[in-house]
C-alpha positions in Angstrom: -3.8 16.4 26.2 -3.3 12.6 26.1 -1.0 10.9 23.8 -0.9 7.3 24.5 1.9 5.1 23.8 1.4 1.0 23.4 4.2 -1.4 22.4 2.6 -4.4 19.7 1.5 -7.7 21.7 4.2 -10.6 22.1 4.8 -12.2 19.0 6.5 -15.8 18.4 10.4 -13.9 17.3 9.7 -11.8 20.5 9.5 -15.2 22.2 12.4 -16.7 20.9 14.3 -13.1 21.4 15.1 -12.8 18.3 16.2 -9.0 16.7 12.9 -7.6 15.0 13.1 -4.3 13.5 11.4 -4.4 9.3 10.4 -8.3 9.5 7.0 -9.0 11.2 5.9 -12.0 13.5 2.6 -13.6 14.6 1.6 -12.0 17.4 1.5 -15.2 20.5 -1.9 -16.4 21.2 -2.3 -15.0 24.4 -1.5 -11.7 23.0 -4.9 -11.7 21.3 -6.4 -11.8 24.0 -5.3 -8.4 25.8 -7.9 -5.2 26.3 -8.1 -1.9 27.2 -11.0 -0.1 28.9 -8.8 3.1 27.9 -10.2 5.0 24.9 -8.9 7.9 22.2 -10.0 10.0 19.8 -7.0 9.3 17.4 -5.0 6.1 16.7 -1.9 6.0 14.8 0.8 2.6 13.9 3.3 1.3 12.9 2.3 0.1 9.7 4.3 -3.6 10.3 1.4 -6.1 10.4 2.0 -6.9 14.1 1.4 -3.3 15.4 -2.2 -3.3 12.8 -3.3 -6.2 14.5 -3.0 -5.7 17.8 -4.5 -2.2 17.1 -7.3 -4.1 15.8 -7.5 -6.5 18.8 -7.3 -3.2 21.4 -9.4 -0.5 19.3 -11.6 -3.0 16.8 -13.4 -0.6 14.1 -11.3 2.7 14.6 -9.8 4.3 11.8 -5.9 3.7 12.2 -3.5 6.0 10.4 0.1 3.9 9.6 3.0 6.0 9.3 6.5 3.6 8.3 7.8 6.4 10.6 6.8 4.1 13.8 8.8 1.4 12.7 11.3 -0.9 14.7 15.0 -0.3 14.4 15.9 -1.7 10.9 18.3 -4.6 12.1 19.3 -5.3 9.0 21.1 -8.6 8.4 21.0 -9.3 12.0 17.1 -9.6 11.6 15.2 -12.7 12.7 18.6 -13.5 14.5 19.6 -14.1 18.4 22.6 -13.0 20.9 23.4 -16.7 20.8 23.6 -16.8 16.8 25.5 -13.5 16.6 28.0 -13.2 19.9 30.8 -14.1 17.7 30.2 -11.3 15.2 33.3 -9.0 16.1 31.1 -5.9 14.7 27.6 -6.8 16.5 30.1 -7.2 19.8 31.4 -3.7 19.1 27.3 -2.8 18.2 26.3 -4.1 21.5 29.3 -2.1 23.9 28.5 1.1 21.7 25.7 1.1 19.9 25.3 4.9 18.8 29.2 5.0 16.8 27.7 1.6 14.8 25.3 0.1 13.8 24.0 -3.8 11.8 25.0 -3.9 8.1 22.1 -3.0 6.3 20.7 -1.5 9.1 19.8 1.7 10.2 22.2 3.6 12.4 20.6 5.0 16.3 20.8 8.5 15.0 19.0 7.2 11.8 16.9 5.5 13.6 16.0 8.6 16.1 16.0 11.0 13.1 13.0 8.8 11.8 11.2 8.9 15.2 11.3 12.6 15.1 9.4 13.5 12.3 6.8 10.8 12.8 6.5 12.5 16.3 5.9 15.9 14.8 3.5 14.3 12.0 1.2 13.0 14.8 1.7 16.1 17.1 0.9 18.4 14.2 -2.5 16.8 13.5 -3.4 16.8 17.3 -2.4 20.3 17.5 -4.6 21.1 14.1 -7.6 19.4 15.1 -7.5 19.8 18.8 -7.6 16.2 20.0 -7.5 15.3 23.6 -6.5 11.9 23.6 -4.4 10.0 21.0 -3.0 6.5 21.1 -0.1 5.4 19.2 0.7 1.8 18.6 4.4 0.8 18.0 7.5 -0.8 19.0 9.8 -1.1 21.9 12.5 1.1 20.6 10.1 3.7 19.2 8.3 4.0 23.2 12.0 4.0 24.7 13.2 6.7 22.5 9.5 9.3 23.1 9.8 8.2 26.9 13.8 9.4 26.4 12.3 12.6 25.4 8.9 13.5 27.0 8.7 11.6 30.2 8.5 14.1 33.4 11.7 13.3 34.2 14.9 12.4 32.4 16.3 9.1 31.9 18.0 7.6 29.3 17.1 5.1 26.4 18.2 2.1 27.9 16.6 2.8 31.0 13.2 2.3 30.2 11.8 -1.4 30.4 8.9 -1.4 27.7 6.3 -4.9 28.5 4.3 -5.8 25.9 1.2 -5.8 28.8 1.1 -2.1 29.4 1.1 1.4 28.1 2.0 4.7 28.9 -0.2 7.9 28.7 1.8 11.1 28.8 -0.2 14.1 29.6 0.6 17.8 28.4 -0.3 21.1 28.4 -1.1 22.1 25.2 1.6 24.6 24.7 4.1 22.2 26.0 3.1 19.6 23.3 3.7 22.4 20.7 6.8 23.6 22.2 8.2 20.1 22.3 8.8 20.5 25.9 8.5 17.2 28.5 5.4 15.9 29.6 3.8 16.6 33.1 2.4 13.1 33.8 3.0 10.0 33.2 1.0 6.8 33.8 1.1 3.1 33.6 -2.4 1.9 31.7 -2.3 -1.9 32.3 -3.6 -4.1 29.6 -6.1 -6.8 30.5 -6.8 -10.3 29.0 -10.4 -10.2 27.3 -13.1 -12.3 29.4 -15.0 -14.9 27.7 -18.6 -15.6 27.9 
């Protein structure tokens, strides 16, 4: 069994490297542009408009079930904001060197944050199980992917390990009973993304 992991295109915050968690940004145009030749019986999102559409621009006309559970990190007041604007912030300095003890004001906390990722991940592994789907794709952010790549890749490695691009998924590939079990994957593989040819 397949499930399919795919971090929203580049938007213009993303650009400007800005913290988005709950606020959404237009995706960049080249990021409507991108493609897959990868399909899937099953697509879930994030329900923030920049996972929808580029769900739309890699699987136009599939049904797409949005669970909030996909969501970015809630930044809080630190949203829509950059290292430069915030590296005087005493507590985003303390966020930064440990960010699991605190977390932005209004924000969601890591273990929050994980918490949330959780059952969103046994929502969509419940429904894969039930009707006995092969390959799934899941649209969603760069935390979300770090955190299921934390947990299921083949081989340990931490959060801040992982480098999630914007121009490529990640198909993890289980044995049935190991996707029930919660136990890691057995594969996993790069599935590049490809800008759309004209004409």
């Amino acid at each position: 069994m397949v499930v399919a992991l795919f971090r929203h295109g580049l938007t213009e915050e993303n650009k400007r490297k800005a913290y988005l968690g709950w606020n959404d940004s237009p995706l960049c145009p080249d990021s409507t542009k991108m493609s897959t030749s990868s399909r899937y019986d099953l697509h879930f999102a994030s329900d923030l408009p920049r996972c929808v559409t580029t769900t739309n621009i890699l699987f136009p006309n599939k049904e797409l079930n949005l669970l909030t559970h996909l969501r970015e990190m809630n930044f809080g007041r630190w949203e829509g904001k950059t290292y430069e604007e915030l590296k005087d912030v005493p507590l985003y300095l303390r966020w930064l060197s440990d960010p699991i003890s605190y977390c932005p004001p209004e924000g969601e906390s890591f273990v929050e944050f994980t918490k949330r990722v959780e059952m969103g991940w046994d929502m969509i592994i419940e429904e894969i199980l039930s009707q006995n789907i092969q390959r799934c794709a899941i649209i969603t952010h760069g935390g979300i992917i770090r955190y299921l790549l934390s947990q299921f890749a083949p081989q340990p490695s931490d959060f801040w390990s992982w480098q999630v691009p914007h121009h490529q998924g990640f198909e993890l590939v289980f044995e049935r009973e190991a996707l029930r079990r919660r136990d890691r994957c057995t594969l996993l593989q790069a599935v590049p993304l490809m800008a759309k040819e004209h004409g």
